[in-house]
N, C-alpha and C positions, 0 to 999 in steps of 0.2 A: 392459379395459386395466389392467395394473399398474401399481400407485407406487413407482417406481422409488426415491422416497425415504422411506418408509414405514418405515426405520431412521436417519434422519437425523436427528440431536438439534438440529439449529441448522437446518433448516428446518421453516417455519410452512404451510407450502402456497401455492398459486398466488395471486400478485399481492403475497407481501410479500419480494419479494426487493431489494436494496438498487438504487437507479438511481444509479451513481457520477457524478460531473461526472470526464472523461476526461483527462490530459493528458499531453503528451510530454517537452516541455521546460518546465520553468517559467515562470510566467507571475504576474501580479503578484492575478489571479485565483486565484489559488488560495486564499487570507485569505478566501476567499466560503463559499469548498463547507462544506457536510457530509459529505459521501458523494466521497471522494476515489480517483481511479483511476489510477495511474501506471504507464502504458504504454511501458514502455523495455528491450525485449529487442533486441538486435544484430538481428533480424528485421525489428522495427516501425518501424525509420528508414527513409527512402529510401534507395534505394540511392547507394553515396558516401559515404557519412554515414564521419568515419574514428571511430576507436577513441576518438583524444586527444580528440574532440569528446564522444562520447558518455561520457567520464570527465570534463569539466566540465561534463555535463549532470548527472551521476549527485554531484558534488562541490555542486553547487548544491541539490539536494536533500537530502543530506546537513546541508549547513548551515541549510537551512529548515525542515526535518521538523518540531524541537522548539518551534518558533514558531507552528504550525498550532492556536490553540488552538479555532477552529471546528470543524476536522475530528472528528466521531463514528463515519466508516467508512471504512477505507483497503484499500484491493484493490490492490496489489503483480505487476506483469506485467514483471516485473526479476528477474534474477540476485541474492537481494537477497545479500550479504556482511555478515559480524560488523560491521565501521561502521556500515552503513545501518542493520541491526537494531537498534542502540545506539541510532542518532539516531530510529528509530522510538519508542524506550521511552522516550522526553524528549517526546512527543507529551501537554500535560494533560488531554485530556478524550476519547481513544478510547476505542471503546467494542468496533469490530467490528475485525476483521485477517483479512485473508487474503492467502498468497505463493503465488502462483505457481510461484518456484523460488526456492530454497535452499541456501546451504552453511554456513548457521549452525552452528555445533558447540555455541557454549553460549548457551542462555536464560534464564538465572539473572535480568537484567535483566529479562527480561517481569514481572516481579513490581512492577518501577515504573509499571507500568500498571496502578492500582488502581481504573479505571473498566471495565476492558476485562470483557465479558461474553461473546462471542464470538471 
């Protein structure tokens, strides 16, 4: 069998990969995690879910992000845009990032992530 990741500079091999605590909408849980996973693509709501809802869910985050000062890993399953990215880089103590999807244009700000190693 091959290793499929045996060119992968940011993995370590089997059993150290990050285990996020999961969420959709905000929850007052979240002050807890280390290992943050924000699952909010137009996909992963129930069906119904309308638009204006999932832009106060995505507004609520926004406003939270930079306050996460537990959070060490954040896994991004969102559309993320230039705001969210911003409010990402006001995060003190990241370490790991990863997005899903993107239409960032500029990251000049990720530089305000002077923890961030990953």
């Amino acid at each position: 069998m091959n290793d499929r990741y045996k060119l992968d500079q940011f993995y370590q091999g089997k059993g150290t990969e990050v285990q996020y605590s999961s969420f959709q909408e905000f929850s007052k849980d979240v002050y807890d995690v280390e290992n943050l996973g924000i699952v909010s693509l137009a996909m992963d709501f129930p069906t119904g879910t309308s638009e204006k809802r999932r832009k106060e869910i995505e507004r609520k985050w926004i406003d939270t992000l930079p306050q996460l000062a537990k959070v060490k890993a954040l896994s991004v399953r969102h559309r993320v845009k230039q705001e969210f990215f911003e409010a990402i880089c006001q995060m003190p103590n990241l370490e790991r990032l990863f997005f899903w999807s993107s239409t960032v244009e500029d990251i000049s700000s990720i530089a305000k992530l002077n923890k961030l190693q990953n």
